[in-house]
C-alpha positions in Angstrom: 119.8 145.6 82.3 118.0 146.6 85.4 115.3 144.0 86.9 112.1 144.1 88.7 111.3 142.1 91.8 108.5 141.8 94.0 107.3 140.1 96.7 103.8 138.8 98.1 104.0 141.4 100.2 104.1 144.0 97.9 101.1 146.0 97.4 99.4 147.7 94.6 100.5 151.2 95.8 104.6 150.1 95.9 104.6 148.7 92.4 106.7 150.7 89.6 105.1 152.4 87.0 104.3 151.1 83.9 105.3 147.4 85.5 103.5 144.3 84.0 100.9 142.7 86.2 101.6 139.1 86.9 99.6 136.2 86.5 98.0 134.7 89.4 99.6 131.0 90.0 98.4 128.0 92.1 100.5 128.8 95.5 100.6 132.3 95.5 100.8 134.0 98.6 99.4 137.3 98.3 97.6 140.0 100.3 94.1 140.4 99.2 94.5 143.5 97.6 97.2 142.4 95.6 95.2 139.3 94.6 92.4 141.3 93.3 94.9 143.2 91.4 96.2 140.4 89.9 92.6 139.1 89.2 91.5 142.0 87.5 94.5 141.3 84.8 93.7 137.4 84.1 91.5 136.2 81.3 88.2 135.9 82.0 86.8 132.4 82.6 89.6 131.0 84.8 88.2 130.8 88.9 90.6 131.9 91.0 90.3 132.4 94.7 92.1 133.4 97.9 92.1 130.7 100.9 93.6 132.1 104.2 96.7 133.9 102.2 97.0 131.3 99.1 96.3 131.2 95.7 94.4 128.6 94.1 93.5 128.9 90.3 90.8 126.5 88.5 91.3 126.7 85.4 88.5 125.5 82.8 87.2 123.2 80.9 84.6 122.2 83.7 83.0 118.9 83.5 78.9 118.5 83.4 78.3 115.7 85.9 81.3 116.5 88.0 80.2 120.0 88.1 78.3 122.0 85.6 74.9 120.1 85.9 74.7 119.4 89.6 75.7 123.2 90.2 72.4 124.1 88.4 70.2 121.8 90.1 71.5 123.1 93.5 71.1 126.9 92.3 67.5 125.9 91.4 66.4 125.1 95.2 68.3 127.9 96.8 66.8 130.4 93.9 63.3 128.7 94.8 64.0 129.5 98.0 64.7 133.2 97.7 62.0 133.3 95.6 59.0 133.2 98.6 61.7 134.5 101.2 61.5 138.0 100.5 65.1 139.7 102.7 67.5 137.1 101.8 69.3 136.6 98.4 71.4 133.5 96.4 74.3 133.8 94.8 76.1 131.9 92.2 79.5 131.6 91.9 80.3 135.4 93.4 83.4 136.6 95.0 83.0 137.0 99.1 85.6 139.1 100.6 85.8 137.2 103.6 88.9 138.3 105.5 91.7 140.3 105.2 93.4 136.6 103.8 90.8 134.9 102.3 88.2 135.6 98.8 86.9 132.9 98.2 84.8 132.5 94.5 81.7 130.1 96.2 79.7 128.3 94.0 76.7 129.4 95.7 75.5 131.7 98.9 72.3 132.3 100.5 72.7 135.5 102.5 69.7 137.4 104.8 70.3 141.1 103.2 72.0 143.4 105.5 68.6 145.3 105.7 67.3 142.6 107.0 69.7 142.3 109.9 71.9 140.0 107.4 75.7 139.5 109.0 77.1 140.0 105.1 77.6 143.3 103.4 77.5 144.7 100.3 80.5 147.2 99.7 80.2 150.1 97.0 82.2 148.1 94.3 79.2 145.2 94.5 81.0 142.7 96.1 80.0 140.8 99.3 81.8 141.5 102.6 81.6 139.1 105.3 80.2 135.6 105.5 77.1 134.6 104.0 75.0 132.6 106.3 75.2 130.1 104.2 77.5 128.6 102.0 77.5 125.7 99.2 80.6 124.5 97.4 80.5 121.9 94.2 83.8 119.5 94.7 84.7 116.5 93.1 85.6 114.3 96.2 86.9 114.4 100.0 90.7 115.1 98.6 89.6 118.7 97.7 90.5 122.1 99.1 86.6 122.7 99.8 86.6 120.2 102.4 90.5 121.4 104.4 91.4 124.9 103.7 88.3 126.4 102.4 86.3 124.9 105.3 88.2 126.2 108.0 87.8 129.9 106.6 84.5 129.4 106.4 84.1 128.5 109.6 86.6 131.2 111.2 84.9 133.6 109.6 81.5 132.3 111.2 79.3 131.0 107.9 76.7 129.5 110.1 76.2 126.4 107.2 78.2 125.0 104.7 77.3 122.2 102.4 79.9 120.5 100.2 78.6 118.0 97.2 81.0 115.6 96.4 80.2 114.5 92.5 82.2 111.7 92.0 81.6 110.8 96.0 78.1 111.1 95.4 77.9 112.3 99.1 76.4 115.2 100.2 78.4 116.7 103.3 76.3 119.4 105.5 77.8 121.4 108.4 76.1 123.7 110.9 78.1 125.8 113.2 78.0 125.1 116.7 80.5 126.4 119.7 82.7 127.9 116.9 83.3 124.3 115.0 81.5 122.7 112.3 79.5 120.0 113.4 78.3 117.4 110.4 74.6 117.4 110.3 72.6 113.8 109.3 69.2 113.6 107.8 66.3 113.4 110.1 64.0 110.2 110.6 62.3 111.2 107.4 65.8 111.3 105.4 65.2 115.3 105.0 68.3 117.5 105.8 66.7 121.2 107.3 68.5 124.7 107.6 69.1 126.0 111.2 69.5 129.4 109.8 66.8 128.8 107.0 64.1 127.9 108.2 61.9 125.9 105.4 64.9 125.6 103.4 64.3 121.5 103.5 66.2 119.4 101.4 65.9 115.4 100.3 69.9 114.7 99.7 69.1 111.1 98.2 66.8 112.8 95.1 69.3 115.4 95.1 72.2 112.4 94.6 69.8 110.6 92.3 69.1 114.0 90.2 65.2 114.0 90.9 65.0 117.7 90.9 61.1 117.0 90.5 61.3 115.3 94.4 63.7 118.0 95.5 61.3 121.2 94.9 58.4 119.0 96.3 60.3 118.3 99.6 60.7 122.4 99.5 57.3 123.3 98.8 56.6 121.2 101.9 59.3 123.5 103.9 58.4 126.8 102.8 54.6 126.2 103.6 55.7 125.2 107.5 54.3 127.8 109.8 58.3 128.2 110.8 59.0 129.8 107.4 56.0 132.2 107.8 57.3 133.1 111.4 60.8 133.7 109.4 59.4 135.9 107.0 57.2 137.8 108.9 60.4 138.5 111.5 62.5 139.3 108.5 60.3 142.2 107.8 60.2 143.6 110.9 63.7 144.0 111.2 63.7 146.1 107.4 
């Protein structure tokens, strides 16, 4: 009986006829075209993502408060957001083709459209090429991959923000790139937190820990009618 091998080298166009796809695995070192290959062939519902060369699979069930319900309420403010920023989009949970090592699955993006003189694309397939300006993960605490090998791609690939939620934590962690490194960002003497990239995109992290979404969108409002924001849109639409 003859056997098949391959490699994590091995790429779509050297696999045998007729050979069975294999499953993606925690570990996994694969090239990116290979790990979309593989992707194509799992189930649907199980999150799996590409960090700098490795597989990591999430498998479900996902849990509300660690995950499901504070994903929504951040989704909420960045779709607010987009909503009187007309040239820049959110995402939710979409696959970024980052690097030729890394596709990450983000739990949510804020991007300024290429149009719009946006440093993301979006290729012919619909996906997103590049790094979003901004990018949010949902993680259960400090321990996670969000916060070690996730982060560093972000930042080598030059996402200018990048805000981890840690659930269980119940801390809020906000980075802004500076010099090439991520420098942690603190609230302001008011206790707001404010995008560099964004301007208007203001955010109260202790109503956002405490889950008063009502507080949160007020604290926006107050952002997106700062003269700033109208500057930002109005310089956004020149460059269309």
């Amino acid at each position: 009986m003859s056997t098949v091998t391959s490699t994590s080298s091995t790429s779509p166009g050297m696999v045998p006829a007729g050979a069975r796809i294999p499953p993606l695995q925690s570990g996994d070192r694969l090239s990116r075209d290979e790990f979309e290959r593989r992707y194509r062939a799992m189930p649907e519902k199980i999150k799996c993502e590409l960090i700098k060369g490795v597989v990591y699979v999430t498998p479900p069930p996902v849990s509300d408060e660690g995950h499901s319900h504070p994903h929504t309420r951040f989704i909420t403010w960045l779709g607010t957001y987009e909503a009187y920023t007309p040239g820049v989009a959110a995402g939710d949970n979409g696959t970024v083709r980052l690097d030729a090592d890394s596709e990450p699955q983000p739990d949510a993006t804020l991007r300024i459209l290429p149009q719009y003189g946006g440093q993301s694309r979006t290729s012919e397939d619909d996906f997103v090429e590049g790094a979003p300006e901004f990018v949010a993960e949902i993680a259960a605490s400090s321990a996670s991959y969000d916060l070690h090998d996730k982060l560093d791609a972000y930042r080598r690939n030059g996402v200018r923000e990048y805000v981890v939620w840690r659930t269980w934590d119940r801390v809020l962690d906000w980075f802004q790139l500076q010099n090439g490194q991520f420098v942690r960002q603190l609230p302001d003497g008011q206790g707001l937190m404010k995008s560099s990239v964004f301007p208007g995109l203001w955010l109260d992290p202790s109503a956002l820990l405490s889950g008063d979404q009502a507080l949160v969108l007020q604290v926006l409002q107050q952002g997106l009618g700062t003269a700033e924001h109208q500057e930002f849109v109005a310089s956004l639409a020149k460059k269309k």
